[in-house]
LOVO-245660 format. One record per residue (C-alpha): residue number from 1; x, y, z. Coordinates in nm, 2 decimals. Each point is the difference from the previous one (the first is absolute). Example, Ala and Ser with C-alpha at 12.3 -4.5 7.8 and 13.67 -1.06 7.14 Angstrom:
BEGIN
<fimar><mivo>1</mivo><c1>1.23</c1><c2>-0.45</c2><c3>0.78</c3></fimar>
<fimar><mivo>2</mivo><c1>0.14</c1><c2>0.34</c2><c3>-0.07</c3></fimar>
This chain:
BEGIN
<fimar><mivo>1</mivo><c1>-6.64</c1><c2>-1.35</c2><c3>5.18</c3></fimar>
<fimar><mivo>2</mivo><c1>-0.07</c1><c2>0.29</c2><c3>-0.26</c3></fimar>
<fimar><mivo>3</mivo><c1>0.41</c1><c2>0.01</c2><c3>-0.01</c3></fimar>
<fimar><mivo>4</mivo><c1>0.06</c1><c2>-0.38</c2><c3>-0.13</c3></fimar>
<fimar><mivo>5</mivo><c1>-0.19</c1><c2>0.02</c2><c3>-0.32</c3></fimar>
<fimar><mivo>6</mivo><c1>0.24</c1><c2>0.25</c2><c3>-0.15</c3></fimar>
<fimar><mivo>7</mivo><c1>0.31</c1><c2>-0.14</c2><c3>0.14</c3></fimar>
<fimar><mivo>8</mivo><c1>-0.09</c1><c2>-0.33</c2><c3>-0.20</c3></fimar>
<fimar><mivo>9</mivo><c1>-0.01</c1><c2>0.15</c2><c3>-0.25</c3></fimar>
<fimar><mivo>10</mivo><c1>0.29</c1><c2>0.20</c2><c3>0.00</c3></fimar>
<fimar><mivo>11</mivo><c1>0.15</c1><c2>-0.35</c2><c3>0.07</c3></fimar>
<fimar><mivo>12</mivo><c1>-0.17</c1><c2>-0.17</c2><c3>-0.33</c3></fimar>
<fimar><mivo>13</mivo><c1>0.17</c1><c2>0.30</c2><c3>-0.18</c3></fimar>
<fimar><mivo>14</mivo><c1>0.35</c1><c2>-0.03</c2><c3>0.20</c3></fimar>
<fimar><mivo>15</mivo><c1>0.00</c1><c2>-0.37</c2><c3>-0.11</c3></fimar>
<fimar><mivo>16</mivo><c1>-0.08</c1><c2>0.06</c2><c3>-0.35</c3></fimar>
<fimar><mivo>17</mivo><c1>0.25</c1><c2>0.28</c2><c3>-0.07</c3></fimar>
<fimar><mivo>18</mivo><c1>0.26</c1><c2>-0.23</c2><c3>0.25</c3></fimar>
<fimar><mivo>19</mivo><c1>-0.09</c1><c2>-0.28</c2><c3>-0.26</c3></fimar>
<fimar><mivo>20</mivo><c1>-0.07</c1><c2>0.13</c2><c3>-0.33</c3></fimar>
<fimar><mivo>21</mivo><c1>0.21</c1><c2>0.36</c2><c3>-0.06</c3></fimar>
<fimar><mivo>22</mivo><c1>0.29</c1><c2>0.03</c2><c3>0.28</c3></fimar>
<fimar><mivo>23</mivo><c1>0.08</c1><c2>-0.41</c2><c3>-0.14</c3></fimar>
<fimar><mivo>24</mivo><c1>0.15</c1><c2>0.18</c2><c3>-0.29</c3></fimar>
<fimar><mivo>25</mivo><c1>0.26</c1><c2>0.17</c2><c3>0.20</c3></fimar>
<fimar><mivo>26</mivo><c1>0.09</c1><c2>-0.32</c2><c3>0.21</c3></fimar>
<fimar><mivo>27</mivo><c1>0.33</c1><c2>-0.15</c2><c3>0.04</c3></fimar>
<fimar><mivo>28</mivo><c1>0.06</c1><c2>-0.38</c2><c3>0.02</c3></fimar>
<fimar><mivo>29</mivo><c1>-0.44</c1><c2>0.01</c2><c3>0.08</c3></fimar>
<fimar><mivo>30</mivo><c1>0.03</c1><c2>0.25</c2><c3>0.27</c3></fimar>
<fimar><mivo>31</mivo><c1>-0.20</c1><c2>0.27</c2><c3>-0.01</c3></fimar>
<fimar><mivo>32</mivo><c1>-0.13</c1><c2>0.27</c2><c3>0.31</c3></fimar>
<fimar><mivo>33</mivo><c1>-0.23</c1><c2>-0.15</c2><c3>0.22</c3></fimar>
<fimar><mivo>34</mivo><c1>-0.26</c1><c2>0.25</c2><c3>-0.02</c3></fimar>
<fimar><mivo>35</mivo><c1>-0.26</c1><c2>-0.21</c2><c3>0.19</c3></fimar>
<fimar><mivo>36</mivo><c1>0.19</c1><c2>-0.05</c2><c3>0.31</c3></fimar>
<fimar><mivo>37</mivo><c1>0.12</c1><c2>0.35</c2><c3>-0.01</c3></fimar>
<fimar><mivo>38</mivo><c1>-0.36</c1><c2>0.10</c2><c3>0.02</c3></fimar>
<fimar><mivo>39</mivo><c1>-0.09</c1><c2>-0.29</c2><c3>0.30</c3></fimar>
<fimar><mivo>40</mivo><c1>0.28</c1><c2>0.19</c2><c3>0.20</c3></fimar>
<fimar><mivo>41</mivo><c1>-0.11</c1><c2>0.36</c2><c3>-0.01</c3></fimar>
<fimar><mivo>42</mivo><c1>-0.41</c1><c2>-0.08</c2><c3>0.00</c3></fimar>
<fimar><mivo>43</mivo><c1>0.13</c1><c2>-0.19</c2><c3>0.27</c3></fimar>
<fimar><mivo>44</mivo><c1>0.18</c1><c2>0.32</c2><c3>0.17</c3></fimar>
<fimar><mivo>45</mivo><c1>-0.31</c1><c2>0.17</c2><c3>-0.05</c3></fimar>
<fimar><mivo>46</mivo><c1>-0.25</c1><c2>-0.22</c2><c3>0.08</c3></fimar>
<fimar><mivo>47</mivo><c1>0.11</c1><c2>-0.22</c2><c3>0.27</c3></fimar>
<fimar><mivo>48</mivo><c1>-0.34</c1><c2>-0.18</c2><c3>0.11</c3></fimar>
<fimar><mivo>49</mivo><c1>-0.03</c1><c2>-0.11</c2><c3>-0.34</c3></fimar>
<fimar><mivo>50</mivo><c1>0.34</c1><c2>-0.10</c2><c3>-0.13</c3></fimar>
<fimar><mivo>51</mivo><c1>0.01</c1><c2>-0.35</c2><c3>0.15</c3></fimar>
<fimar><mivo>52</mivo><c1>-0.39</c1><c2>-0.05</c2><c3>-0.24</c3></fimar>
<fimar><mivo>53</mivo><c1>0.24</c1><c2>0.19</c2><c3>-0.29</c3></fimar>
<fimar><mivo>54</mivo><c1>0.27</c1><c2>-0.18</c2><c3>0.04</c3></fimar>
<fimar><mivo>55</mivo><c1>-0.15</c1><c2>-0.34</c2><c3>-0.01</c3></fimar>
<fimar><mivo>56</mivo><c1>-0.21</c1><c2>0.12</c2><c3>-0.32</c3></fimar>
<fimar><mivo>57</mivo><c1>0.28</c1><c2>0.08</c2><c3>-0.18</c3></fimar>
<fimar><mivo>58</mivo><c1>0.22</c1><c2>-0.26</c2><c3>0.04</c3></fimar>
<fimar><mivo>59</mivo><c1>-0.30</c1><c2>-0.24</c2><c3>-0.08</c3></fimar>
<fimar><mivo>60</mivo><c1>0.00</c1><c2>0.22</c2><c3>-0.33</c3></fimar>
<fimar><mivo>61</mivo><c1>0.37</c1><c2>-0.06</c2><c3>-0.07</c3></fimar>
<fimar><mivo>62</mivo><c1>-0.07</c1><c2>-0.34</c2><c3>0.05</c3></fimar>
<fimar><mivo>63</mivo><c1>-0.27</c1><c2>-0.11</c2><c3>-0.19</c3></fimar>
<fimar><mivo>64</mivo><c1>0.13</c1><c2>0.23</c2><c3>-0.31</c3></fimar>
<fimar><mivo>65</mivo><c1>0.34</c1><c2>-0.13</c2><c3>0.08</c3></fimar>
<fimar><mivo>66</mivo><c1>-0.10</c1><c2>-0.40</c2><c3>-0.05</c3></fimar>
<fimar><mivo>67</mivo><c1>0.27</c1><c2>-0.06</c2><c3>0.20</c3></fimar>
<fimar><mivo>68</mivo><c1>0.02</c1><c2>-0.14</c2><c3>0.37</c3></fimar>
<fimar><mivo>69</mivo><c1>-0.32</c1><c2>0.08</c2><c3>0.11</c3></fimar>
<fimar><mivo>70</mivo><c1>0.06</c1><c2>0.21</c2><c3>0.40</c3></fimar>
<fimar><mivo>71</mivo><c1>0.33</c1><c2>0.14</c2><c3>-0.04</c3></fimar>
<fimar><mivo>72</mivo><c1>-0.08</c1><c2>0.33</c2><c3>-0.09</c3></fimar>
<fimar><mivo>73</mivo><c1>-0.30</c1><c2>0.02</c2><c3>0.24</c3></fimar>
<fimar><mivo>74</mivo><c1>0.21</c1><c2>-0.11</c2><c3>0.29</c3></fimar>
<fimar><mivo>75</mivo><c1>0.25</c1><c2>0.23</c2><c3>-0.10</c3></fimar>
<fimar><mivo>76</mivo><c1>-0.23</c1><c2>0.32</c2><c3>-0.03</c3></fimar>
<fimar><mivo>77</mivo><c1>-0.20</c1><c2>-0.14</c2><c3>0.32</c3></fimar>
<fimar><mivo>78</mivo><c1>0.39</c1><c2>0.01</c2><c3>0.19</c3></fimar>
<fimar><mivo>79</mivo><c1>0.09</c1><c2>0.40</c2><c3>-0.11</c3></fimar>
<fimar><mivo>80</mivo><c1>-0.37</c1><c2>0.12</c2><c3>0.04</c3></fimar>
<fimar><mivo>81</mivo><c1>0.05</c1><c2>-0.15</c2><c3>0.36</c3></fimar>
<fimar><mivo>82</mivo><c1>0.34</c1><c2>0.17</c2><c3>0.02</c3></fimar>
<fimar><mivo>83</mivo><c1>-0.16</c1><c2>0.35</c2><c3>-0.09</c3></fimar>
<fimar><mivo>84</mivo><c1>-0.30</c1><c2>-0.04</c2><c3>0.18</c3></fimar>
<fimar><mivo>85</mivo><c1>0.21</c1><c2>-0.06</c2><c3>0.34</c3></fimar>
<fimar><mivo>86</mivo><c1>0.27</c1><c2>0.30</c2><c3>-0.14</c3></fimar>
<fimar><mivo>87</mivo><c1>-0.27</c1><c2>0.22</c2><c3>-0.12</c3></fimar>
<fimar><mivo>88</mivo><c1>-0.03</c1><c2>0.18</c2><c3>0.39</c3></fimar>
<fimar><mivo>89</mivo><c1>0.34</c1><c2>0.09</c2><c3>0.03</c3></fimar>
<fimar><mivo>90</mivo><c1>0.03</c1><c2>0.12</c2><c3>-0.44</c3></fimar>
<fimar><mivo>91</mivo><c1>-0.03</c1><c2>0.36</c2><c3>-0.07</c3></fimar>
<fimar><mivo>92</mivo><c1>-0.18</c1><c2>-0.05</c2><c3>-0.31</c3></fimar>
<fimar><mivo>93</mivo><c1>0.12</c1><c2>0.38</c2><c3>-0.14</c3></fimar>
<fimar><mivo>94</mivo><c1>0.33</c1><c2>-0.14</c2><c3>-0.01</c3></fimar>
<fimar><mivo>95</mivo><c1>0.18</c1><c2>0.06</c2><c3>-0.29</c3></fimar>
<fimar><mivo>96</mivo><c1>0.23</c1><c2>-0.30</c2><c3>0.00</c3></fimar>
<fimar><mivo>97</mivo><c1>-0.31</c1><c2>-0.23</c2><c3>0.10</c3></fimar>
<fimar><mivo>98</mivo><c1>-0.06</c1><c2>-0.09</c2><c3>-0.37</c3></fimar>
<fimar><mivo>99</mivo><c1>0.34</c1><c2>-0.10</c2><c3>-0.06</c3></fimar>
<fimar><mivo>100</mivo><c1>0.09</c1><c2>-0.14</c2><c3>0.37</c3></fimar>
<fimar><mivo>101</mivo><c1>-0.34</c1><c2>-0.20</c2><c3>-0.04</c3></fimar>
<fimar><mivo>102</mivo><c1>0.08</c1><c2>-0.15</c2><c3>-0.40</c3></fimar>
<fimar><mivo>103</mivo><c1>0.35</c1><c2>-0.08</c2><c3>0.17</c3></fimar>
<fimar><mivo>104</mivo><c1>-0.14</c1><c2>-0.22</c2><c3>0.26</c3></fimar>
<fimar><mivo>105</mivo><c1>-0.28</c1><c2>-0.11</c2><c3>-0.19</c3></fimar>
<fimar><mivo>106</mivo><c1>0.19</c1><c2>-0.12</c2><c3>-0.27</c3></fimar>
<fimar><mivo>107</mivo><c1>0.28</c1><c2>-0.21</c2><c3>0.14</c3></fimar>
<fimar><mivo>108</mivo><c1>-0.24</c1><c2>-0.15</c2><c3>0.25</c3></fimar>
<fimar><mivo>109</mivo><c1>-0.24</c1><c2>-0.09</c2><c3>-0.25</c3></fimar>
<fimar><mivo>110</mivo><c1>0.26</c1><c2>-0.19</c2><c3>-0.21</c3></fimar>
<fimar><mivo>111</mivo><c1>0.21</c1><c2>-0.11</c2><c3>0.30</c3></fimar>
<fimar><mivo>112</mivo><c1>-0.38</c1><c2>-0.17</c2><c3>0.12</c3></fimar>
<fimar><mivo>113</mivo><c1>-0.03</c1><c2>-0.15</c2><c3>-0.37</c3></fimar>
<fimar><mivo>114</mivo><c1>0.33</c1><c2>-0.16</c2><c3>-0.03</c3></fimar>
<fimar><mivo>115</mivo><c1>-0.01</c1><c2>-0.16</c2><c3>0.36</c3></fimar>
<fimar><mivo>116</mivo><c1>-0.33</c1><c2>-0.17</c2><c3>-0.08</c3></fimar>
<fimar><mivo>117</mivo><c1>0.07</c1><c2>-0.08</c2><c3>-0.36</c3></fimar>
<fimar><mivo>118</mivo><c1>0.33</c1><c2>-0.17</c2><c3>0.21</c3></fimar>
<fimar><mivo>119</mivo><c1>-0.23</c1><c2>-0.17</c2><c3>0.31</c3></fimar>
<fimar><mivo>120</mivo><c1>-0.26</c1><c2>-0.12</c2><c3>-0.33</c3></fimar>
<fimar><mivo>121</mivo><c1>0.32</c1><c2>-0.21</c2><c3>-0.14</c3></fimar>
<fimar><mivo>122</mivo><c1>0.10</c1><c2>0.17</c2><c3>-0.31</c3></fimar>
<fimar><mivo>123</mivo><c1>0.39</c1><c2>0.10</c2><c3>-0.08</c3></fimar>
<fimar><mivo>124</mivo><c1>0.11</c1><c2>0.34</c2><c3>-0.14</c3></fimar>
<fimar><mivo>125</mivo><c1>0.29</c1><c2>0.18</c2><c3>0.03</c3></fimar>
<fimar><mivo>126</mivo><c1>0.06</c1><c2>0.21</c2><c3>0.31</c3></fimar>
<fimar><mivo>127</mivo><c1>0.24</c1><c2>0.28</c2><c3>-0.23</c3></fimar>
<fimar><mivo>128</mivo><c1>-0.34</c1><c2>0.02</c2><c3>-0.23</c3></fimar>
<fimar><mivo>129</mivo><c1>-0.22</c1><c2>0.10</c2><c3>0.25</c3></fimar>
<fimar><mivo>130</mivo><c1>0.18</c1><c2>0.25</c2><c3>0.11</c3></fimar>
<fimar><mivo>131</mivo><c1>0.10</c1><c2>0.14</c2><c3>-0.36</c3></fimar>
<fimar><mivo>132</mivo><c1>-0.39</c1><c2>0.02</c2><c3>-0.03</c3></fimar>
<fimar><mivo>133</mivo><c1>-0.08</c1><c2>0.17</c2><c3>0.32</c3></fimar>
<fimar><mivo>134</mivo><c1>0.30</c1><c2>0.28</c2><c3>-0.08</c3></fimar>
<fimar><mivo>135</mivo><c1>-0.15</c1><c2>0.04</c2><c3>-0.37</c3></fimar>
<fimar><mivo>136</mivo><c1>-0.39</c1><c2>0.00</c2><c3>0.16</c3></fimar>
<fimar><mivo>137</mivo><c1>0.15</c1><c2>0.21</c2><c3>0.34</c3></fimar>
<fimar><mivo>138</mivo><c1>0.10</c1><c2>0.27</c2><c3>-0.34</c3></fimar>
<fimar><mivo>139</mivo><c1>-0.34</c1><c2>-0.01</c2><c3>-0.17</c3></fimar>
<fimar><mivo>140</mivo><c1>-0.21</c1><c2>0.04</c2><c3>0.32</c3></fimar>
<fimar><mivo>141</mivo><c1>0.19</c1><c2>0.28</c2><c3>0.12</c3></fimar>
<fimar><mivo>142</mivo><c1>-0.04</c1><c2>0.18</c2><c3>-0.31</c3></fimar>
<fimar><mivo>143</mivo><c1>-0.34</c1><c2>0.01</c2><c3>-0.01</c3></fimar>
<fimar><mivo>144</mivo><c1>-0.07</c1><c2>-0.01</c2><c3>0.39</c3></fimar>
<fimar><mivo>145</mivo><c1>-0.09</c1><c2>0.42</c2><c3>-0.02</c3></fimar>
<fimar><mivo>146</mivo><c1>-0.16</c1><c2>-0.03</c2><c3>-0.30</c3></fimar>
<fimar><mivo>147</mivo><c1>-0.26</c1><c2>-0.27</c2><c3>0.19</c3></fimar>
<fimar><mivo>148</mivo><c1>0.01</c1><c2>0.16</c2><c3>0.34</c3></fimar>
<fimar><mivo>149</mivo><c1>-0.10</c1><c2>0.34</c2><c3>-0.13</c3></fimar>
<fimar><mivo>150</mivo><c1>-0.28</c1><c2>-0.20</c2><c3>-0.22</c3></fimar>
<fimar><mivo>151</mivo><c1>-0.10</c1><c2>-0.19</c2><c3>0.25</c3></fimar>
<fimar><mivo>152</mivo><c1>-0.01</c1><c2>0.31</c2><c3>0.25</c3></fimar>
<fimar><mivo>153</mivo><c1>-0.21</c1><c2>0.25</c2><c3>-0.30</c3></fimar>
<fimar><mivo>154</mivo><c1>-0.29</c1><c2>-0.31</c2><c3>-0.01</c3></fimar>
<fimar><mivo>155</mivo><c1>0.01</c1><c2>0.00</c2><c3>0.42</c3></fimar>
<fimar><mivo>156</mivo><c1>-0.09</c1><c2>0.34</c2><c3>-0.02</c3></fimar>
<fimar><mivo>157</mivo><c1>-0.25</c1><c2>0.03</c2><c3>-0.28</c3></fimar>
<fimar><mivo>158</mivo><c1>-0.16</c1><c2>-0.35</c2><c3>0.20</c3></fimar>
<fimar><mivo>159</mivo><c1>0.03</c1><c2>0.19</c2><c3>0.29</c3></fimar>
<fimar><mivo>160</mivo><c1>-0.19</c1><c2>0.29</c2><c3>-0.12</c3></fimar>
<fimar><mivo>161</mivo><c1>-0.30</c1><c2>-0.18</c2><c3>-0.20</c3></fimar>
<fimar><mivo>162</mivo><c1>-0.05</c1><c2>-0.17</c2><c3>0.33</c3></fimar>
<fimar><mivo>163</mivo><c1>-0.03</c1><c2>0.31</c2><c3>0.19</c3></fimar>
<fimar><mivo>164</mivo><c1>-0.21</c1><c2>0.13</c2><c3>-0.30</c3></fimar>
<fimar><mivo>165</mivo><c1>-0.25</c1><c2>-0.25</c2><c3>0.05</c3></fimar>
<fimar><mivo>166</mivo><c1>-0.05</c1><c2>0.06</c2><c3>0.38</c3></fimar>
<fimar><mivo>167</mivo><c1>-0.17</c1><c2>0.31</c2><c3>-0.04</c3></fimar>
């Protein structure tokens, strides 16, 4: 439980700098998703607590979204599931794992979106959602080794202060 106070805040700061600094180099309002690209690898990492992560982050999203309050939480809550059940058979040294894992994440994420944006009645265009998910697919992968390695640096340094405080 000593883990989860700085990986909310590290997500308070991902959503901030998501919201507020990388909005400047958006196109058409998309932007990198840096909060779900932290969910997946704490999730990798820490797979007891990734469904409680998940679920707190997408609540996050959606209460400083203001839009349809759930989606993001059922979203998160659906990939933490995903990694917690793929997290015994990932070798989480892998060096494609950042990528292979923003990849999935990603298009799963937004596919998950779309469908229930679709089920809850509203129209959009199909050739749209996919023009965002390329242009978001593009962002995320950029900056998915940039957050893995960040995400694995504070592991360790948690890692250590627990072990620290043992003795």
């Amino acid at each position: 439980m000593k883990t989860l106070i700085p990986w909310f805040l590290m997500l308070f700061v991902a959503y901030i700098l998501q919201s507020a600094f990388f909005n400047i180099f958006s196109y058409n309002g998309i932007t990198v998703d840096l909060v779900l690209l932290i969910t997946i690898f704490f999730g990798i990492f820490y797979d007891k607590y990734a469904i409680l992560y998940g679920f707190c982050a997408g609540l996050f999203l959606d209460l400083a979204s203001g839009s349809f309050l759930g989606i993001h939480i059922f979203t998160f809550l659906i990939l933490c599931i995903l990694i917690n059940r793929l997290t015994q058979f990932i070798y989480k040294e892998n060096i494609f794992l950042p990528l292979v894992a923003s990849l999935l994440a990603t298009i799963l994420n937004n596919v998950l979106i779309a469908i229930l944006i679709f089920l809850l009645g509203y129209d959009f265009n199909i050739w749209q959602v996919f023009n965002n998910i390329i242009v978001m697919l593009i962002y995320n992968l950029i900056f998915a080794y940039p957050v893995y390695f960040l995400v694995v640096y504070i592991n360790k340094k948690i890692q250590y202060l627990i072990k620290s405080q043992e003795f």
